[in-house]
C-alpha positions in Angstrom: 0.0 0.0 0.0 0.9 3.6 -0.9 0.4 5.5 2.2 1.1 9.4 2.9 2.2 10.7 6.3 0.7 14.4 7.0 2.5 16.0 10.5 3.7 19.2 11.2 7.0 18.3 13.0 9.4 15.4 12.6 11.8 14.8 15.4 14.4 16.0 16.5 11.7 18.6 16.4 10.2 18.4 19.9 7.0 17.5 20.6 5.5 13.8 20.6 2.7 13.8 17.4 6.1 13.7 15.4 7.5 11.0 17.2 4.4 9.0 16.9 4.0 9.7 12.7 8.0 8.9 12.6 7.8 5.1 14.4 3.9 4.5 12.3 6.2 5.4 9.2 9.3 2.9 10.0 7.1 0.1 11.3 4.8 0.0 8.1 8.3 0.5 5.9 9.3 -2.4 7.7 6.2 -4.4 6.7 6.2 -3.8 3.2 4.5 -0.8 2.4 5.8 2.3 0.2 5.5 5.5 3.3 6.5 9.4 2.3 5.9 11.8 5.4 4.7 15.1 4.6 6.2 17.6 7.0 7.3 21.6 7.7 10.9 22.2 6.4 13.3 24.2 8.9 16.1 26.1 8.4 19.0 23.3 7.5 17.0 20.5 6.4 17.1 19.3 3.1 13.7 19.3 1.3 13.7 15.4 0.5 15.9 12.2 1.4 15.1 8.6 2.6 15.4 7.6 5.9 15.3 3.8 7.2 13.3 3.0 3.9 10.8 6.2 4.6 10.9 9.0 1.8 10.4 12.7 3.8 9.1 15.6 2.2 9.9 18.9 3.9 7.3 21.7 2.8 8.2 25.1 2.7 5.3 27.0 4.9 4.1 29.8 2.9 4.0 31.6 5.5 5.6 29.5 8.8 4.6 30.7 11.9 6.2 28.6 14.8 5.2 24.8 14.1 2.4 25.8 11.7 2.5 26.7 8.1 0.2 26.9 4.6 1.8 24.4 2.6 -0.8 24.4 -0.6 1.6 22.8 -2.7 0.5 20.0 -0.5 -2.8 19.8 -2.5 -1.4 17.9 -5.4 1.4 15.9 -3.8 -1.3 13.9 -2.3 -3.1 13.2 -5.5 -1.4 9.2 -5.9 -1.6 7.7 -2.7 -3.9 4.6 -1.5 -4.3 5.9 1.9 -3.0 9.1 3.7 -2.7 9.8 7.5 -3.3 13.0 8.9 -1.7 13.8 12.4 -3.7 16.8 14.0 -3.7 19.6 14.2 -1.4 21.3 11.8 -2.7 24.3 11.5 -2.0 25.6 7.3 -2.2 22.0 6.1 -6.3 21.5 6.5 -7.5 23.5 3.6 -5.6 22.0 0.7 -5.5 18.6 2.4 -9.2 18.6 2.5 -9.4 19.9 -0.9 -7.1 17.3 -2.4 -9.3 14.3 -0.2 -12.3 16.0 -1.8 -11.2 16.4 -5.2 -8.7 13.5 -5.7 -11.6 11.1 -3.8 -8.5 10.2 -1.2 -9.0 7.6 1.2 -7.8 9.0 4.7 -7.8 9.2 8.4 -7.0 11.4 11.1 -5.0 11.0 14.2 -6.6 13.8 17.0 -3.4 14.5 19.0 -4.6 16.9 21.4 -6.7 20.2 22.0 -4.1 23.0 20.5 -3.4 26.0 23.2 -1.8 28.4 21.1 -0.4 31.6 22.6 -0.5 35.2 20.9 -4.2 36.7 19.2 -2.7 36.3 15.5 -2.1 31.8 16.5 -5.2 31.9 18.4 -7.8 33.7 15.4 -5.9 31.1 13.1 -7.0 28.0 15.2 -10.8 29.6 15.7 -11.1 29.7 12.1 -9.1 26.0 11.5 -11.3 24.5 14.2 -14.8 26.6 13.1 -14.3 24.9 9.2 -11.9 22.9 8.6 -11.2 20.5 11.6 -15.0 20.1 11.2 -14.7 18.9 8.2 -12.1 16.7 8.3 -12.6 14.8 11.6 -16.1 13.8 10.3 -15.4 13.0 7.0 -12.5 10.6 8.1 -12.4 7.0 7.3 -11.1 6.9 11.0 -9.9 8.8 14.0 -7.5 8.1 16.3 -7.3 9.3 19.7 -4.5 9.0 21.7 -6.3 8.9 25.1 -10.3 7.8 25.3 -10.2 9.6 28.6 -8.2 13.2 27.0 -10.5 13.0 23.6 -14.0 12.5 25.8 -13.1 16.0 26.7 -12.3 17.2 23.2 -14.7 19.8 21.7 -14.4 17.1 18.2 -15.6 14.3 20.2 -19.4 15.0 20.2 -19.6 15.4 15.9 -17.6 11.7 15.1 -20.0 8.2 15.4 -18.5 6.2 17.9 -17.8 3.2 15.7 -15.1 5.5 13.5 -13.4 6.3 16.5 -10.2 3.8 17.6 -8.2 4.6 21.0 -4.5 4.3 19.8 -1.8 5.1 22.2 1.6 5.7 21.6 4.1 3.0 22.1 7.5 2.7 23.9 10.9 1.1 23.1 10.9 -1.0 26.0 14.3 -2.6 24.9 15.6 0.8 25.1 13.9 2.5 27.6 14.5 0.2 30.5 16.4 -0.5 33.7 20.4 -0.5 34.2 23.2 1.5 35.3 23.9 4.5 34.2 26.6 5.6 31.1 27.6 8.8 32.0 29.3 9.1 28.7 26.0 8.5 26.9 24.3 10.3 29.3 26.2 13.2 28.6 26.4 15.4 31.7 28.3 15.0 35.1 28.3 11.6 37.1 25.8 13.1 40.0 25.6 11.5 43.6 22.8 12.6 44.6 19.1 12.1 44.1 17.8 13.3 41.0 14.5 15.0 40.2 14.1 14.7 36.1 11.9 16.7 33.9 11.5 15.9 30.6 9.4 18.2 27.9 9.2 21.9 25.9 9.7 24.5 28.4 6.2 25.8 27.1 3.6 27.1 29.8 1.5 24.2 29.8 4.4 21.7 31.3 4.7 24.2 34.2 8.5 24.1 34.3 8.0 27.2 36.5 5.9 25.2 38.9 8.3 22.7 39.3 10.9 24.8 40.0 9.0 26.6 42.9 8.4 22.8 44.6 11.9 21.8 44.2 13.1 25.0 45.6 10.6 23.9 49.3 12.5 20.8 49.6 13.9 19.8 53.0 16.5 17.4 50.8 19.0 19.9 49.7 21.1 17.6 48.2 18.8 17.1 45.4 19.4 17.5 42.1 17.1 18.8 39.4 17.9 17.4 36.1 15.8 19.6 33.0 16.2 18.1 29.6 14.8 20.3 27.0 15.6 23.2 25.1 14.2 26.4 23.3 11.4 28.4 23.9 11.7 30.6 26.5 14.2 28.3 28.6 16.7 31.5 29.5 12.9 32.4 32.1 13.3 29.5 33.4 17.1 29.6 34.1 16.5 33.1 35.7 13.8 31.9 38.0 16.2 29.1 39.5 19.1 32.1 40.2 16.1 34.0 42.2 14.9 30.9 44.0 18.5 30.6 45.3 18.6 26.8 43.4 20.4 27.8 40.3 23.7 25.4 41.9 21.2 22.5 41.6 19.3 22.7 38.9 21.0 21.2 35.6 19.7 22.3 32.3 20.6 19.9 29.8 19.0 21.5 27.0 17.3 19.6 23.8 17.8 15.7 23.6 16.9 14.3 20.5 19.3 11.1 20.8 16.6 8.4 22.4 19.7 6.7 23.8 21.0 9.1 25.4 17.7 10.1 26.8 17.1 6.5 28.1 20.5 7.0 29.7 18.7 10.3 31.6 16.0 8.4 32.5 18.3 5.8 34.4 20.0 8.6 36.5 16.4 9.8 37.9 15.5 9.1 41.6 11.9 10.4 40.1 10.3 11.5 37.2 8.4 14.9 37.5 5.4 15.7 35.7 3.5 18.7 36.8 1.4 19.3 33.7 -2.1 20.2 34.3 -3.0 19.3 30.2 -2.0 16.2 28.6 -3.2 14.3 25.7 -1.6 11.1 26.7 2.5 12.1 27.9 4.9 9.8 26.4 7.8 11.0 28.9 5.6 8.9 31.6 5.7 5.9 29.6 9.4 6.5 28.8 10.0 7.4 33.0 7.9 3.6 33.6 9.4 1.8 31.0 13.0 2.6 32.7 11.6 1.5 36.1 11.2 4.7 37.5 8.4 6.2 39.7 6.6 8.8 38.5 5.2 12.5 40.5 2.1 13.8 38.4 -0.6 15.8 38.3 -3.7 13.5 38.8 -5.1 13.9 35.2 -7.2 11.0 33.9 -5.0 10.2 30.8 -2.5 8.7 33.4 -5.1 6.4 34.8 -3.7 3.0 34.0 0.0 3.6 34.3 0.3 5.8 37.0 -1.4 4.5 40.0 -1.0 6.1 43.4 1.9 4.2 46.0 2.2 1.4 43.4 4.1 3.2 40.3 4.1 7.0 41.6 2.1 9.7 42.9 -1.3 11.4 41.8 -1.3 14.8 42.9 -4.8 17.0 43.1 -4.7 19.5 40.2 -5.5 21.9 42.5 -2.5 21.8 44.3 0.2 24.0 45.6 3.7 23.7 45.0 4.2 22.9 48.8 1.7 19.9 47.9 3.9 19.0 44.9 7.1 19.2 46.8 5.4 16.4 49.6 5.2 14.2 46.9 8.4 14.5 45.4 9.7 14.7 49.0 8.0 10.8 49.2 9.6 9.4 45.9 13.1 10.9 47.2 12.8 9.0 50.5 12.2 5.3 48.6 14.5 2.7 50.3 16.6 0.5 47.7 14.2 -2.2 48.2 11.0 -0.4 47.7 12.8 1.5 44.6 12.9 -2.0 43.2 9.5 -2.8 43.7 8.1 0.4 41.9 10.5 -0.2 39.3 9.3 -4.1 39.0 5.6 -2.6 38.6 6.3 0.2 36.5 7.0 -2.0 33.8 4.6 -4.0 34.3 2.2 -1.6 33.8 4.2 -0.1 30.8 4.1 -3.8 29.1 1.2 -3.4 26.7 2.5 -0.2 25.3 4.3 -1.2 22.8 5.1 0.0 19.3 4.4 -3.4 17.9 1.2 -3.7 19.5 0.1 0.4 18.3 1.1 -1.2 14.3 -0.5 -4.0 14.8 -3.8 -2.3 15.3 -2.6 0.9 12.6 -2.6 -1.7 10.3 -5.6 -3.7 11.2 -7.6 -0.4 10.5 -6.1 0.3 7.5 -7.2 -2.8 6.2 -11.1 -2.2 6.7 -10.9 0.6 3.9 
């Protein structure tokens, strides 16, 4: 089968929808099927070459603003393809991808990543009039959607205009022979051998991750000797490097920047006393699949779409939504004062929780779908 790839970002671009499109794209190379990705082209990146078997196409947005562009050039490169795959939203690709579904009679379906939260009245008028016309149009029109979360898309102003039966819960997956147990290679690693209990964040140092949140919990901690370990870059990281010098925890707080090697990430992972996740919106979070898959426990707001992995005193800690940092901090202070033996036991359950998410298991049912068209 021909199949077409539509998302806005391809790693090491952050953000997970990318991830998810780039393993979809190798598995079904790997099973026999001819796969282009449609994405944005950034500054350095050449506009087409095969990776692992998968041709990528990097559009020139026309204009680009952020991770959103118009690419109407897309309209016609879709015009030969058996199936194609949109990953929502990407906001400047909906008008001529609908057009070409409509006009070429392309078979397609739609993978719902998340609710978009855009920042600044020019992003936000864009998404009122994507999600007013377009989104509309393409969410019911789809062959299938795919939700990451049941629990995150029941909440999804889309969910209420797509019959139930075109609707398949799809999960990403984890490399659980890569993101798993073991000492640590500092080398890999890439920062400091550290003694000490480690606190790790993983994510864009956007709003929504409440990087600023964190760093007002760690900074109430009776364990002084703790180490907080932040691994991602861009944005508006320099306000968050400021806040730790006026919270007096600057000499503790490690910014590692962007990570885009997953083995040196899984190597991060390993060093963490604790994952922190202090979120108060999440689609599904891959870092907490990534944090259980390595063994570790994870803190985390109590949000519904972590029902099932994180559970509370068996794999981490649930913490009210509502809470303050000083609440936060209690709960980090908890995962900090794990014995060896208990550590071992939360590791032992986090995978087993972790077990079904697999990338084989999320193709397996990808493809199973595709099939009914």
């Amino acid at each position: 089968m021909k199949i077409a790839h539509v998302v806005a970002t391809l790693p090491p671009r952050p953000g997970g929808m990318g991830m998810v499109a780039w393993h979809e794209a190798m598995g079904l190379v790997k099973n026999g099927h001819d796969v282009t990705i449609f994405t944005l082209r950034y500054h350095g990146q050449a506009a087409q070459e095969i990776v692992a078997g998968v041709t990528i196409r990097r559009l020139r947005g026309l204009p680009r603003w952020g991770d959103a562009g118009l690419v109407p050039q897309l309209f016609w490169l879709l015009r030969s393809f058996d199936l194609v795959h949109l990953h929502y939203p990407w906001y400047g690709a909906e008008k001529p991808f609908w057009s070409a579904a409509l006009i070429f009679k392309i078979k397609y379906v739609v993978t719902y990543h998340m609710d978009a939260a855009p920042i600044g009245l020019f992003k936000r008028a864009v998404q009122v009039i994507s999600d007013t016309l377009w989104a509309r149009l393409l969410l019911t029109r789809a062959k299938a959607v795919f939700t990451v979360s049941q629990e995150h898309f029941a909440g999804s102003r889309f969910r209420p205009l797509i019959a139930p039966e075109r609707i398949v819960t799809l999960p990403p997956g984890v490399n659980n022979e890569l993101f798993k147990p073991g000492s640590v290679n500092w080398a890999v690693a890439g920062i400091a051998p550290i003694d000490q209990p480690v606190i790790l964040f993983v994510g864009n140092p956007i709003p929504l991750k409440r990087l600023d949140f964190l760093l007002h919990a760690f900074a109430l901690l009776e364990n002084t000797q703790t180490v907080l370990v932040i691994v991602g870059g861009g944005y508006q990281l320099s306000q968050y490097q400021k806040l730790a010098i006026q919270l007096g925890i600057a000499g503790r707080v490690k910014f590692v920047g962007a990570v885009t090697d997953p083995g040196r990430l899984a190597q991060l992972y390993r060093l963490a006393t604790c994952v922190a996740v202090p979120s108060l919106t999440e689609s599904f979070s891959l870092v907490v699949s990534e944090a259980l898959s390595t063994g570790c426990p994870v803190v985390a707001m109590d949000l519904p779409v972590y029902h099932g992995r994180v559970e509370q005193g068996v794999t981490g800690w649930l913490v009210e939504p509502s809470a303050s940092a000083t609440q936060f901090a209690a709960a980090l202070e908890d995962a900090l004062m794990l014995s060896l033996p208990e550590r071992q036991q939360y590791a032992t359950r986090a995978q087993e929780k972790i077990r079904n998410f697999s990338w084989e298991r999320h193709l397996e049912v990808l493809e199973q779908t595709y099939k009914t068209f």
